[in-house]
Residue, then its C-alpha position, 0 to 999 in steps of 0.5 A: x493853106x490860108x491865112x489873114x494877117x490884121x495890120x495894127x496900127x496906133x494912128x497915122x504914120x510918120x510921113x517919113x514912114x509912109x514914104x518909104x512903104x509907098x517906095x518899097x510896097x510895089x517892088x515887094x507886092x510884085x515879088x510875092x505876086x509872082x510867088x503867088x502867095x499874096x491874094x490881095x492887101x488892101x488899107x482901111x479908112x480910120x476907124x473913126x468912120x466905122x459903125x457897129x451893129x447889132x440885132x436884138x429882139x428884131x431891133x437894129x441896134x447901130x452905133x457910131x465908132x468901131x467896135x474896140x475903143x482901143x489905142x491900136x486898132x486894126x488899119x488893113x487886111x491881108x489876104x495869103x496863100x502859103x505852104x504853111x505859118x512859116x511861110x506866111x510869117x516870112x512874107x509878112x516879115x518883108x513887107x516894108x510896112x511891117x518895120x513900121x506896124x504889127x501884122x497879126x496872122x491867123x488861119x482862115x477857116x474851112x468856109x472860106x468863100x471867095x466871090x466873082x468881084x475877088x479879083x477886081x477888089x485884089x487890084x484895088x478897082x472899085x468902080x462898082x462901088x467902095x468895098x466895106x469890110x464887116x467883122x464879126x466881134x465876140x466874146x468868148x463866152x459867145x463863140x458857141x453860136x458860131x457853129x451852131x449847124x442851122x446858124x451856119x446853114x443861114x450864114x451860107x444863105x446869106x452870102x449866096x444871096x449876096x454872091x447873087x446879087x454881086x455885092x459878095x467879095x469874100x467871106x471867112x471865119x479865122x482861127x481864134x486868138x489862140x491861133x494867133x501870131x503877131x508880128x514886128x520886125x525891128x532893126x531888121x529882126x523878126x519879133x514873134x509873140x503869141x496871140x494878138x496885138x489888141x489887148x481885149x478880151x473879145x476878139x475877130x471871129x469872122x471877117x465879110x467884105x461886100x461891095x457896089x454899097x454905100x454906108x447905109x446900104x453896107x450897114x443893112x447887109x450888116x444887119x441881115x447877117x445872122x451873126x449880127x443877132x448874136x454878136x457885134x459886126x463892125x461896119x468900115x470901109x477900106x480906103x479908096x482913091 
C-alpha cells in the first residue's frame, strides 16, 4: 500500500539540525531504497515563493503566498511503498530529519498515477526543468465535488494531456484528515497523534507534481486542473540545486 507522508516545518532549521540530517540522510535513504519502501522525498522551497490559485466564473484568480497562512506549513513530500500504516510509521520514525520535524502520513487514493519523468524526478534530476508541486486545498463543506463521476473523468483528462506532453510526474488524491498520523520522535521515542499537524479546518486533498515549467507555466497548469473551479491549488516549487 501507499502512502504520502507531508514534512511540517515552523521555518529554517538550526544549522546544527541541518548537518546532522545532511550526515545521516544518505545512509538512511540507501537502507529504505534497498527495502524498496521509499519512492522518492523531495524538499520544497519556503512558502513565501508559492501562489494560490482559483478559477470562478472562467477567472483566473492568483494570489501570492501559500494557501494556509499558518506557523507550521508543509517543508516536503515523501513518497512510500509499504505493507501497511505500521510500516510506513517505522520508516518515517528513522528518518534523521523526523527527530527535528513532524511527518504527517496518509494513504493515497486509488488513482494514483505515476508519470514517465517518476524516476528522474525520484533521484532529484531536474535538467527538463524545476518541478511544482500543486495541492489541492478544501474545505469540508467542498470534498463532494471531488467524486463527482464527470469531474473525475476530467481530472483524468487533464493528467493525460499533461502525461502527453511530458510535463506530468505524479498525481494522487490522499485520504482525508481522519486518515491522518502524524508523527514525531523525540529522545528517541516515537509520538503518535491522530489527525494533522496543521491545526485548520481545511485540509490537502489531492496532491499533482508536474515539471520542464516555469512559474507562470506551472500556474496556467494549476488553473486548467478542474479542481481549481471548486477549490484552492497551491502553486510551489520543490527546491532544486
Amino acid at each position: 500500500m501507499k502512502y504520502v507522508a507531508f514534512v511540517g516545518t515552523g521555518g529554517r532549521m538550526p544549522p546544527e539540525a541541518v548537518a546532522i540530517m545532511n550526515r545521516d540522510l544518505p545512509g538512511y535513504t540507501e537502507e529504505m531504497e534497498r527495502r524498496g519502501v521509499r519512492g522518492f522525498g523531495r524538499e520544497l522551497d519556503l512558502p513565501d515563493t508559492a501562489v494560490t490559485v482559483r478559477v470562478r466564473n472562467g477567472e483566473t484568480l492568483v494570489t501570492d503566498g501559500p494557501f494556509a497562512e499558518t506557523k507550521e506549513f508543509v517543508a516536503g513530500v515523501d513518497l512510500l511503498d509499504c505493507a501497511d500504516l505500521d510500516e510506513a510509521i517505522e520508516v518515517e520514525a528513522k528518518s534523521p530529519v523526523a527527530r527535528f520535524l513532524p511527518f504527517e502520513v496518509r494513504p493515497v487514493g486509488p488513482d494514483l498515477r505515476l508519470g514517465a519523468g517518476v524516476s528522474a524526478f525520484a533521484r532529484g534530476e531536474d535538467s527538463a526543468g524545476v518541478p511544482y508541486l500543486l495541492t489541492v486545498w478544501v474545505s469540508g463543506s467542498t470534498t463532494a465535488q471531488m467524486a463527482h463521476e464527470a469531474l473525475m473523468r476530467e481530472h483524468e483528462g487533464w493528467r493525460s494531456a499533461l502525461d502527453t506532453r511530458g510535463v506530468f510526474v505524479l498525481g494522487t488524491t490522499v485520504g482525508g484528515p481522519e486518515t491522518a498520523t502524524t508523527l514525531r520522535v523525540r529522545d528517541g521515542e516515537t509520538q503518535l497523534t491522530e489527525g494533522s499537524f496543521l491545526d485548520i479546518e481545511e485540509f490537502i486533498a489531492g496532491i499533482e507534481i508536474v515539471s520542464g515549467a516555469d512559474r507562470d507555466a506551472a500556474i496556467e497548469l494549476a488553473a486548467a486542473h478542474p479542481l481549481a473551479r471548486y477549490h484552492a491549488i497551491e502553486v510551489r516549487s520543490f527546491w532544486s540545486e
